[in-house]
C-alpha positions in Angstrom: 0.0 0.0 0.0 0.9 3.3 -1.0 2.4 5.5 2.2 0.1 8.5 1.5 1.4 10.6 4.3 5.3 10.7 2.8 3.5 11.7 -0.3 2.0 14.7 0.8 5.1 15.3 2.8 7.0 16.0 -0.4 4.0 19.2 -0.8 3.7 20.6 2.4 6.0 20.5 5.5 3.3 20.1 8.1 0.9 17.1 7.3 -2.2 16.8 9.0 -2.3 12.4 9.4 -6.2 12.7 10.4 -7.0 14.5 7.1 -4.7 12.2 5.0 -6.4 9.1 6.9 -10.1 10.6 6.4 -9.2 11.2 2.2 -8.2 7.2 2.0 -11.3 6.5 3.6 -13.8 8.9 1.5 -11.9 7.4 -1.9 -12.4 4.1 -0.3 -12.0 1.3 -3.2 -10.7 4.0 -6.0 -7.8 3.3 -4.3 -7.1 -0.4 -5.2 -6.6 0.9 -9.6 -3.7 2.4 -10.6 -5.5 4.6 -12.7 -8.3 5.2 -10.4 -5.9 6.2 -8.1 -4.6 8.8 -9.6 -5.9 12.1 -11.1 -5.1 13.5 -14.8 -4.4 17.6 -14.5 -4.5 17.6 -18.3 -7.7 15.9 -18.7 -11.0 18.1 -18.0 -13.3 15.7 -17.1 -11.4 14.3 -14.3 -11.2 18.0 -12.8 -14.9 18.2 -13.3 -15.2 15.2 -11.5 -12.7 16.4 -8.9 -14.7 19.7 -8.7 -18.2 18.6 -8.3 -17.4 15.4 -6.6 -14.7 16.1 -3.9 -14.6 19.5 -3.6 -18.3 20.6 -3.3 -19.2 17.4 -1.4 -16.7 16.6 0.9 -15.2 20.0 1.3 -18.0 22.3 0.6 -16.8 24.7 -2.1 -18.7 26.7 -4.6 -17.4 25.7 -7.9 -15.3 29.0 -8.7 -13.3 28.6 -5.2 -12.9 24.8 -6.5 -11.7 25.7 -9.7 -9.0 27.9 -8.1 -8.0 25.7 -6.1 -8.1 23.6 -8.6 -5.7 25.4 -10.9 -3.2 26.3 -7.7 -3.1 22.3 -6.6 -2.2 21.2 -10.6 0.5 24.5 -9.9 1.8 22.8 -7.2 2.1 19.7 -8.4 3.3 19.9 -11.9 6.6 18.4 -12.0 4.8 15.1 -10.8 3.7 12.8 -13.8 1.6 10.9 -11.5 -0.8 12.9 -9.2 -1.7 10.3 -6.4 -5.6 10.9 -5.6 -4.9 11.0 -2.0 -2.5 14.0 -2.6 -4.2 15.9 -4.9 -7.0 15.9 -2.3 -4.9 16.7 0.5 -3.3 19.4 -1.3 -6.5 21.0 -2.6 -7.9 21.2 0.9 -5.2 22.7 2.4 -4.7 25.6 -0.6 -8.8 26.3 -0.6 -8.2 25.9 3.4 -10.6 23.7 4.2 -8.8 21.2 5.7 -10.5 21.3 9.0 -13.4 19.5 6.9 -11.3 16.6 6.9 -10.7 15.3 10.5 
């Protein structure tokens, strides 16, 4: 199994383990694909999917502040070829600042 928290330690310097623990858990059996676990920045329909799926539902944002955060997390992350679900999540909680939401 992956180690999710070492992932997102490579983004931010403090990691919140209840938040990482409480996005395995919401993605649930996504998880267990490669390509289900992961999410394409290039494709539009995955960020659609990451907009009205995770981030209005689970973290309760309108779909403009989604989309910005959105953009910023893909920022972030752009050197990485493969954007692990769990850390896109993470990351696009704590840059819309909603990871509180999480646990």
């Amino acid at each position: 199994m992956t180690d999710h928290v070492a992932d997102v330690r490579k983004y931010s310097a403090e990691v919140n383990e209840a938040a990482v623990a409480a996005i395995v858990k919401y993605c649930g059996i996504a998880l267990q694909r490669l390509d289900s676990s992961l999410v394409s920045a290039s494709d539009p329909k995955e960020l659609a999917t990451v907009r009205d799926g995770f981030a209005a539902k689970k973290l309760g944002l309108t779909a403009e502040a989604a989309d910005t955060g959105i953009e910023a997390t893909v920022e972030k992350m752009k050197a990485t070829g493969r954007k692990s679900r769990v850390t896109f999540y993470y990351l696009l909680a704590e840059v819309t600042g909603t990871l509180n939401k999480l646990g």
